[in-house]
DRENPA-3360 file (N, C-alpha, C; in nm, 2 decimals, always signed):
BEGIN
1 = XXXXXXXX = -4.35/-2.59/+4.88/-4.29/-2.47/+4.83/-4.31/-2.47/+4.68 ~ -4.36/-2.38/+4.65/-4.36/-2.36/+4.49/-4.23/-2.30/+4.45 ~ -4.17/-2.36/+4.29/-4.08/-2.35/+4.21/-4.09/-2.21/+4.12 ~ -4.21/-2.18/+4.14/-4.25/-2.06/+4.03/-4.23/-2.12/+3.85 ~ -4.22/-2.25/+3.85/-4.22/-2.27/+3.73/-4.02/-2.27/+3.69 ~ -3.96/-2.25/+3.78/-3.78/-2.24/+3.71/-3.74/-2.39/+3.70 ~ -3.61/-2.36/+3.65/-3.56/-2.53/+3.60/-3.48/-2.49/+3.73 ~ -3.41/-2.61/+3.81/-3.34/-2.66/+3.89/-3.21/-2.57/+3.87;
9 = XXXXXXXX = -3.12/-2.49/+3.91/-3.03/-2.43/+3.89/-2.90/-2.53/+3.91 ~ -2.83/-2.53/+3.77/-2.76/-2.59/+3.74/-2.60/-2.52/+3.75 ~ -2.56/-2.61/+3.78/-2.40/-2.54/+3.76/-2.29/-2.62/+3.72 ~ -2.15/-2.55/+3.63/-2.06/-2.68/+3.57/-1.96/-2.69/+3.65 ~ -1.96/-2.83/+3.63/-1.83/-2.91/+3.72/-1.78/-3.02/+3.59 ~ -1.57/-3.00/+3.62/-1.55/-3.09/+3.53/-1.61/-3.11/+3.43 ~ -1.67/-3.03/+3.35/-1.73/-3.05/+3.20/-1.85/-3.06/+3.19 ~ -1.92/-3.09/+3.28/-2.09/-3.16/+3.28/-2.13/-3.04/+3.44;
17 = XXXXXXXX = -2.24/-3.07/+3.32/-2.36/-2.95/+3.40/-2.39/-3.06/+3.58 ~ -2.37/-3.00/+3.66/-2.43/-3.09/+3.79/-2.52/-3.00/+3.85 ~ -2.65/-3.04/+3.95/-2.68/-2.95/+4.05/-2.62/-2.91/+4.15 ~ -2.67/-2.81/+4.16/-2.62/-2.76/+4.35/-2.63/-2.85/+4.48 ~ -2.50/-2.91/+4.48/-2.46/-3.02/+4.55/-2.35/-2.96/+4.63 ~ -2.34/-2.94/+4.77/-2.24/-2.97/+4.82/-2.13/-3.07/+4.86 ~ -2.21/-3.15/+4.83/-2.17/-3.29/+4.86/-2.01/-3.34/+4.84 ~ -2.01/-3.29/+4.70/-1.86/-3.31/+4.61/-1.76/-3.25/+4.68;
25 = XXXXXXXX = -1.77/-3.14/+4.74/-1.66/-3.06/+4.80/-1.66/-3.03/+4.93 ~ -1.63/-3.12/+5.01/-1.63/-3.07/+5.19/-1.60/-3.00/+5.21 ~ -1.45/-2.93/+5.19/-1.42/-2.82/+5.19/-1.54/-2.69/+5.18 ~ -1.54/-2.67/+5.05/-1.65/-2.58/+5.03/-1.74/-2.56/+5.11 ~ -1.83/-2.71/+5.16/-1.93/-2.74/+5.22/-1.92/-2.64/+5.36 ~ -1.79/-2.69/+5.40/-1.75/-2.63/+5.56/-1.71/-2.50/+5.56 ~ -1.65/-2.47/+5.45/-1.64/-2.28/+5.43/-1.72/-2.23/+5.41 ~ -1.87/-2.30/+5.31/-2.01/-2.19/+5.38/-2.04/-2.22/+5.51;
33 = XXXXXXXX = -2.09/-2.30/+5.50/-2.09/-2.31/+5.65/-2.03/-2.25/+5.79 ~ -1.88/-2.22/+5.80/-1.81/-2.14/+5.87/-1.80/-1.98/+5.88 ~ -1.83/-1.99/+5.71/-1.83/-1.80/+5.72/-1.94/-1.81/+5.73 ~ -2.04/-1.84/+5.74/-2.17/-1.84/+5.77/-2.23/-1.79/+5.92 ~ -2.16/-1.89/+5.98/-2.14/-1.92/+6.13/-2.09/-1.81/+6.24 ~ -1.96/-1.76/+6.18/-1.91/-1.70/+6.20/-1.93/-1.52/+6.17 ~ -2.03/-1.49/+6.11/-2.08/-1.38/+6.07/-2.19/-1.35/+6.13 ~ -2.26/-1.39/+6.20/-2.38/-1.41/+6.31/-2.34/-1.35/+6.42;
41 = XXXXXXXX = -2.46/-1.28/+6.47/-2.48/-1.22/+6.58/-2.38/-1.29/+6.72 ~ -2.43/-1.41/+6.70/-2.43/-1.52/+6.82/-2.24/-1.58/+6.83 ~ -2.21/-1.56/+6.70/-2.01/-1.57/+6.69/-1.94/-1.45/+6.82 ~ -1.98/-1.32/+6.72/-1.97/-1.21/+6.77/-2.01/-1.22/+6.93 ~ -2.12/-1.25/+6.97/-2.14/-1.22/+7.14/-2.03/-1.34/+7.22 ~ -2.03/-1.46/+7.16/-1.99/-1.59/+7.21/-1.80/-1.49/+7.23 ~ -1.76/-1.42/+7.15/-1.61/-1.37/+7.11/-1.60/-1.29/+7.19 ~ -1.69/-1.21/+7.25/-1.67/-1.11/+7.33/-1.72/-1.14/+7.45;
49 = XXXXXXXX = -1.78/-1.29/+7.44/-1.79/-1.32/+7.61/-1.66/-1.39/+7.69 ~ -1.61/-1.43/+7.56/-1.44/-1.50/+7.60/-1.32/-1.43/+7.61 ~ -1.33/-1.32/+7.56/-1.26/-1.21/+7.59/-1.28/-1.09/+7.72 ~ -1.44/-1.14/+7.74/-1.45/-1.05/+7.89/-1.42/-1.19/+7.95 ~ -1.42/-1.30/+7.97/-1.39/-1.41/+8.07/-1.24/-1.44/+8.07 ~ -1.17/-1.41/+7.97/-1.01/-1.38/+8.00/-0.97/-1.26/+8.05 ~ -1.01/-1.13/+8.03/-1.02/-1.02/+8.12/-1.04/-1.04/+8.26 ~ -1.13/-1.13/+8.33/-1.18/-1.12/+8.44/-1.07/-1.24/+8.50;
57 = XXXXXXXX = -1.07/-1.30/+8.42/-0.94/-1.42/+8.50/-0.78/-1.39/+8.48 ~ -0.77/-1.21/+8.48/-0.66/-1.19/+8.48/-0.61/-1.21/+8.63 ~ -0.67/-1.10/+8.73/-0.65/-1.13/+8.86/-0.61/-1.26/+8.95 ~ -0.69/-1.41/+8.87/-0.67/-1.50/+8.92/-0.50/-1.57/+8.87 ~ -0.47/-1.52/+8.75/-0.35/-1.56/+8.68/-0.22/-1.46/+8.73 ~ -0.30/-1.35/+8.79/-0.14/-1.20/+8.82/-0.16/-1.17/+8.72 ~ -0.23/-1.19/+8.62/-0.19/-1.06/+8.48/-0.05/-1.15/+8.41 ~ -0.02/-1.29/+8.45/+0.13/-1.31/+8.40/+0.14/-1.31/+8.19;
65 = XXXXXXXX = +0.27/-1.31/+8.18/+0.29/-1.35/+8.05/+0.20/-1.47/+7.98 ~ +0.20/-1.57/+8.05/+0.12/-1.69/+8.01/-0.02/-1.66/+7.92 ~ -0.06/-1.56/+8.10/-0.21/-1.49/+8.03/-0.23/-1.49/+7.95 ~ -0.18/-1.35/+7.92/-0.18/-1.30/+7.80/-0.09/-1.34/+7.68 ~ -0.03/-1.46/+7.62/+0.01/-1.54/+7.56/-0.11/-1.62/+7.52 ~ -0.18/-1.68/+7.62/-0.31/-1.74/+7.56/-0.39/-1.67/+7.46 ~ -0.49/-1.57/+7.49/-0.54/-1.50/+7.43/-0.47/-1.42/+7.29 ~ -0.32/-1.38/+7.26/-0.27/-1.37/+7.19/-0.28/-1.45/+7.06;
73 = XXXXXXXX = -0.22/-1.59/+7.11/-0.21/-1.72/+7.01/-0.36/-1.73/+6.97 ~ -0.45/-1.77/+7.08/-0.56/-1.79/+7.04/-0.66/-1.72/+6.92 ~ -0.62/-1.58/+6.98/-0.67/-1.50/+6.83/-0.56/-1.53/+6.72 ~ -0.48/-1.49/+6.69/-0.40/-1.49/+6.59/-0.45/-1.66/+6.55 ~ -0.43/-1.77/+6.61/-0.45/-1.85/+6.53/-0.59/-1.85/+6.48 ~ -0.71/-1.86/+6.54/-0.88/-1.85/+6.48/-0.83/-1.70/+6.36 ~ -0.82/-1.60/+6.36/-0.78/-1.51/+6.26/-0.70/-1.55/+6.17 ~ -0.59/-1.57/+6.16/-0.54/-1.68/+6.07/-0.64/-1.72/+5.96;
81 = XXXXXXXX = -0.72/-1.87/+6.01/-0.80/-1.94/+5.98/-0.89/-1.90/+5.89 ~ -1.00/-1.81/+6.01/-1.11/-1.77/+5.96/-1.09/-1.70/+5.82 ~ -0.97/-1.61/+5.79/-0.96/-1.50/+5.67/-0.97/-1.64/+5.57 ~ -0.91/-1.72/+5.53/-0.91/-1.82/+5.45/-1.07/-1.87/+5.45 ~ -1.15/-1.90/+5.54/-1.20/-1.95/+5.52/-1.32/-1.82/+5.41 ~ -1.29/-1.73/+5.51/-1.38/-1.62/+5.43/-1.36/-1.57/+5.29 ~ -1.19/-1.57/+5.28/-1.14/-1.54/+5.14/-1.25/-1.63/+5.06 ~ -1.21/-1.80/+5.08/-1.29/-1.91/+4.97/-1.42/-1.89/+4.96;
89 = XXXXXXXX = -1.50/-1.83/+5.05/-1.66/-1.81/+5.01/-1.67/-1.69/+4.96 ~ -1.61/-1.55/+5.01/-1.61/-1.46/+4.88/-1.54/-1.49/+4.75 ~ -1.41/-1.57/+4.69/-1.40/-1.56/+4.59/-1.50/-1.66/+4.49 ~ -1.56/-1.73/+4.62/-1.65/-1.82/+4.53/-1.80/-1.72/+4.44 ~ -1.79/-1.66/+4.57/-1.92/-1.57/+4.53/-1.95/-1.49/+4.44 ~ -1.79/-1.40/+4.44/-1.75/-1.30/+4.33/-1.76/-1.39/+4.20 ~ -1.69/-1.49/+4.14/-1.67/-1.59/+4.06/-1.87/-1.58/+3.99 ~ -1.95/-1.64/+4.11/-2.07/-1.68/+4.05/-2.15/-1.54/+4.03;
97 = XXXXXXXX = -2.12/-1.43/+4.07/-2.18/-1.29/+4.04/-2.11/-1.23/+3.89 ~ -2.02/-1.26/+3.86/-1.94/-1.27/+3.76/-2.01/-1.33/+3.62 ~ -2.03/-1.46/+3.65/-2.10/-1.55/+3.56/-2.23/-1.53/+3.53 ~ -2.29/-1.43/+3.65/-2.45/-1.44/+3.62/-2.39/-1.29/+3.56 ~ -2.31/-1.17/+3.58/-2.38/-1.06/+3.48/-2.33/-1.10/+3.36 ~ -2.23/-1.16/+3.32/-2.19/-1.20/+3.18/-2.34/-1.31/+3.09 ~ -2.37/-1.40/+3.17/-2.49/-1.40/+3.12/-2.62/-1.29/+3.08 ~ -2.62/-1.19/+3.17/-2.69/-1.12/+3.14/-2.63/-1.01/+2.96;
105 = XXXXXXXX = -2.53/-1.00/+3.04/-2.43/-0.96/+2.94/-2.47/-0.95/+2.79 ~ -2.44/-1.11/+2.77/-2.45/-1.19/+2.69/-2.58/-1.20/+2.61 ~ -2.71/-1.19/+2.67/-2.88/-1.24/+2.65/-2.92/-1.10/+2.60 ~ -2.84/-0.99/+2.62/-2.92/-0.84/+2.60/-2.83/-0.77/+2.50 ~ -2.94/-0.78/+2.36/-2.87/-0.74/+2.23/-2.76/-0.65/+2.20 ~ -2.82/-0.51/+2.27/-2.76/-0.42/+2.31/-2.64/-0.38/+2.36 ~ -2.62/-0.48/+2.44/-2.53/-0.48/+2.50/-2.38/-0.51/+2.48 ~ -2.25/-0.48/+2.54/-2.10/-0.43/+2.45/-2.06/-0.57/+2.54;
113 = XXXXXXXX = -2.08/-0.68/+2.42/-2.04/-0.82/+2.45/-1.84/-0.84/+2.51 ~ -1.80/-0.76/+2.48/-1.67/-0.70/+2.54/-1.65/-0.70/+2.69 ~ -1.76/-0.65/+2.72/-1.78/-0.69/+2.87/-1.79/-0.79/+2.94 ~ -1.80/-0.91/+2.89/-1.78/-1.04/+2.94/-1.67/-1.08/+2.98 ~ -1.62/-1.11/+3.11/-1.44/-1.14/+3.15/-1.38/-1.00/+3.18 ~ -1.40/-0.92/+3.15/-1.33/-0.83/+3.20/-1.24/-0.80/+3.36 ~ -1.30/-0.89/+3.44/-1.23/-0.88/+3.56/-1.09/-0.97/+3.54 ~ -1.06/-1.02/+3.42/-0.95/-1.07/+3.38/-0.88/-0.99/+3.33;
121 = XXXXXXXX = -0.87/-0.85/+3.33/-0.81/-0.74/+3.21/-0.69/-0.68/+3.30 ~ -0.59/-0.62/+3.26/-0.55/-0.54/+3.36/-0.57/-0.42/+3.40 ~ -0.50/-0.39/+3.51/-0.53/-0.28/+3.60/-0.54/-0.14/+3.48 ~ -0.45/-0.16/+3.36/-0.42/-0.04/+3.24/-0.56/-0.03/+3.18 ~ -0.58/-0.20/+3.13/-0.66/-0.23/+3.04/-0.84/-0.17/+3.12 ~ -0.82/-0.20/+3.25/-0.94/-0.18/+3.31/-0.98/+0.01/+3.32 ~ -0.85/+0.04/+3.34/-0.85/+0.21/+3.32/-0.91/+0.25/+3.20 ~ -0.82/+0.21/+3.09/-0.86/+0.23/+2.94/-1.02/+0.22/+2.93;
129 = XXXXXXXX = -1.07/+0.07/+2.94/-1.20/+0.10/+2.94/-1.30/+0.18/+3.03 ~ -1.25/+0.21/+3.16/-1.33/+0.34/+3.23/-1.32/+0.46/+3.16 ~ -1.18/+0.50/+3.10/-1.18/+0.62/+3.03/-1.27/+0.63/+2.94 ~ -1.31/+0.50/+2.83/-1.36/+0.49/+2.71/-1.52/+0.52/+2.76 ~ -1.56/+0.47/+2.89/-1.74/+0.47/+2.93/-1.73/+0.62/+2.96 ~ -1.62/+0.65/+3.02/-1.65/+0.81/+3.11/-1.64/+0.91/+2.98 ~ -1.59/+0.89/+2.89/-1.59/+0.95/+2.79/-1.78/+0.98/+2.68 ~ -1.80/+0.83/+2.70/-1.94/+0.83/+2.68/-2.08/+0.91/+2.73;
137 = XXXXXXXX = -2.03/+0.87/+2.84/-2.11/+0.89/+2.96/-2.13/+1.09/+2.98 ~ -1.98/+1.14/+2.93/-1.98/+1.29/+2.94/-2.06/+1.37/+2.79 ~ -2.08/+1.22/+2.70/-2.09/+1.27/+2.54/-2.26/+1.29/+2.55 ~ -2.30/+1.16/+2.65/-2.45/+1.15/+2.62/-2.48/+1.23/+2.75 ~ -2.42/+1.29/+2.84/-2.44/+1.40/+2.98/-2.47/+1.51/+2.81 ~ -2.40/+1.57/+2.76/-2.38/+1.70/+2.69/-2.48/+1.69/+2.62 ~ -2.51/+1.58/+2.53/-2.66/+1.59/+2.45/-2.79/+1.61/+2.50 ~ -2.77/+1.55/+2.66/-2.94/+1.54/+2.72/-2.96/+1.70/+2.78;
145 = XXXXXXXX = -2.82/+1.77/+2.81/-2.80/+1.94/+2.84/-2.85/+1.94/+2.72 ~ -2.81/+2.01/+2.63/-2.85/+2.03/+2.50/-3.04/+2.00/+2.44 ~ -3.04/+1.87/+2.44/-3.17/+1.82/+2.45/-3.28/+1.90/+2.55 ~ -3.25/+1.95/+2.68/-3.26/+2.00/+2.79/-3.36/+2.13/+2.75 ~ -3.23/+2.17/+2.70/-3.25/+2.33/+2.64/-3.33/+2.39/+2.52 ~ -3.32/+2.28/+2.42/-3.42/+2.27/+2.30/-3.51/+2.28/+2.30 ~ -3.59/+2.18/+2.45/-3.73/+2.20/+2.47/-3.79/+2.28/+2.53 ~ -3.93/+2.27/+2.49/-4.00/+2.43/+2.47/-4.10/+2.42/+2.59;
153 = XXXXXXXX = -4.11/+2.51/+2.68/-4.21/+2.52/+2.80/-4.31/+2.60/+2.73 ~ -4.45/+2.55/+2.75/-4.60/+2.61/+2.72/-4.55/+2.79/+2.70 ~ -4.50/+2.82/+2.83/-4.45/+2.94/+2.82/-4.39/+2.97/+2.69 ~ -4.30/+2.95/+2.68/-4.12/+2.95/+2.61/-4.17/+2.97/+2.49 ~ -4.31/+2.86/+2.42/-4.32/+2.86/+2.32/-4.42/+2.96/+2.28 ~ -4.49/+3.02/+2.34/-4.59/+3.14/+2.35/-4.52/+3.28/+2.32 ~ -4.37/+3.29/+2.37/-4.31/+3.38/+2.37/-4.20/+3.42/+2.24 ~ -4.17/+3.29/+2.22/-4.14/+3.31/+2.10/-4.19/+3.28/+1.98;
161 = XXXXXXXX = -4.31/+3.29/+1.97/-4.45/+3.29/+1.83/-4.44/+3.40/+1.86 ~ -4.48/+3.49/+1.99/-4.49/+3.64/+1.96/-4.36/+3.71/+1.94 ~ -4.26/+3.68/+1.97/-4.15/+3.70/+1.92/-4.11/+3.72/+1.78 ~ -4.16/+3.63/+1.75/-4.14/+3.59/+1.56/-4.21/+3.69/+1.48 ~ -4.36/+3.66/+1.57/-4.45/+3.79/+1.49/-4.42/+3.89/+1.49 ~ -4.33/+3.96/+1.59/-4.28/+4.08/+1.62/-4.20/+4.13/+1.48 ~ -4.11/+4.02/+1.45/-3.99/+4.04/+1.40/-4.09/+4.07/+1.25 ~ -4.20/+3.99/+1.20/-4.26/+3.99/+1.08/-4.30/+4.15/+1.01;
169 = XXXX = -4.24/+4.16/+0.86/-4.31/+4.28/+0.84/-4.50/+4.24/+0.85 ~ -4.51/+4.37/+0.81/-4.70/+4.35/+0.82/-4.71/+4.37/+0.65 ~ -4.78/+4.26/+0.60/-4.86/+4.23/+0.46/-5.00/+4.26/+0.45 ~ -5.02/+4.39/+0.45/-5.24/+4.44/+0.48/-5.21/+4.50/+0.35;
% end
């Protein structure tokens, strides 16, 4: 496999840059891994073949409470579970998409270094700044209208030279 030439992607732990190691955190390790797993075609069929195989083994059971006690607990507890497990690999994920646009952020001159962390702001603070872009955003909409209209079609400009001439007294 070719590298295309990149450095090894690094990431910090406890103070010091480490690579991409699962190793350090089993946890982690097993919550990709799970929401992984569990987001697959093959979870999904496996779920609905155990729920048509509890369906069909109602008759054998009478349909009793127990039955359907099983299947109850059983979901609720896997549901339970799984949301945690999925919570920790999206918050992980949100966290490192975070870090990469603030680096971007950060590397492009241009750019309103203010915006770094912001998903730390509050719900007011995060309005305030929508108001502040939407406010922008309507200033430089009204100029490129404007801009829009200033320019001159092959036509447009044909019509108003003869326009102008029109307006000229005549010097013979």
């Amino acid at each position: 496999m070719c590298d295309c030439g990149r450095a090894p992607t690094m990431a910090k732990q406890g103070g010091k840059l480490a690579t991409n190691s699962n190793t350090a955190d089993p946890f982690r390790t097993f919550a990709s891994k799970a929401s992984y797993v569990v987001g697959t075609k093959w979870a999904f069929l496996a779920a609905a073949l155990l729920i048509v195989a509890w369906a069909a083994s109602g008759p054998f059971f009478h349909y009793s409470d127990t039955w359907q006690l099983v299947v109850n607990t059983a979901t609720t507890v896997v549901t339970f579970l799984i949301v945690f497990l999925i919570q920790n690999t999206q918050n992980r994920d949100a966290r490192a998409i975070h870090l990469k646009l603030d680096e971007i952020i950060r590397s492009i001159d241009l750019a309103h270094n203010e915006m770094i962390d912001i998903e730390k702001l509050s719900d007011d603070e995060l309005q305030e700044m929508a108001n502040r872009f939407e406010k922008i955003r309507s200033e430089c909409e009204t100029r490129s209208r404007r801009r829009e209209r200033s320019v001159l079609t092959p036509q447009a400009a044909v019509d108003q030279k003869a326009s102008y001439e029109g307006d000229q007294p005549d010097h013979k």
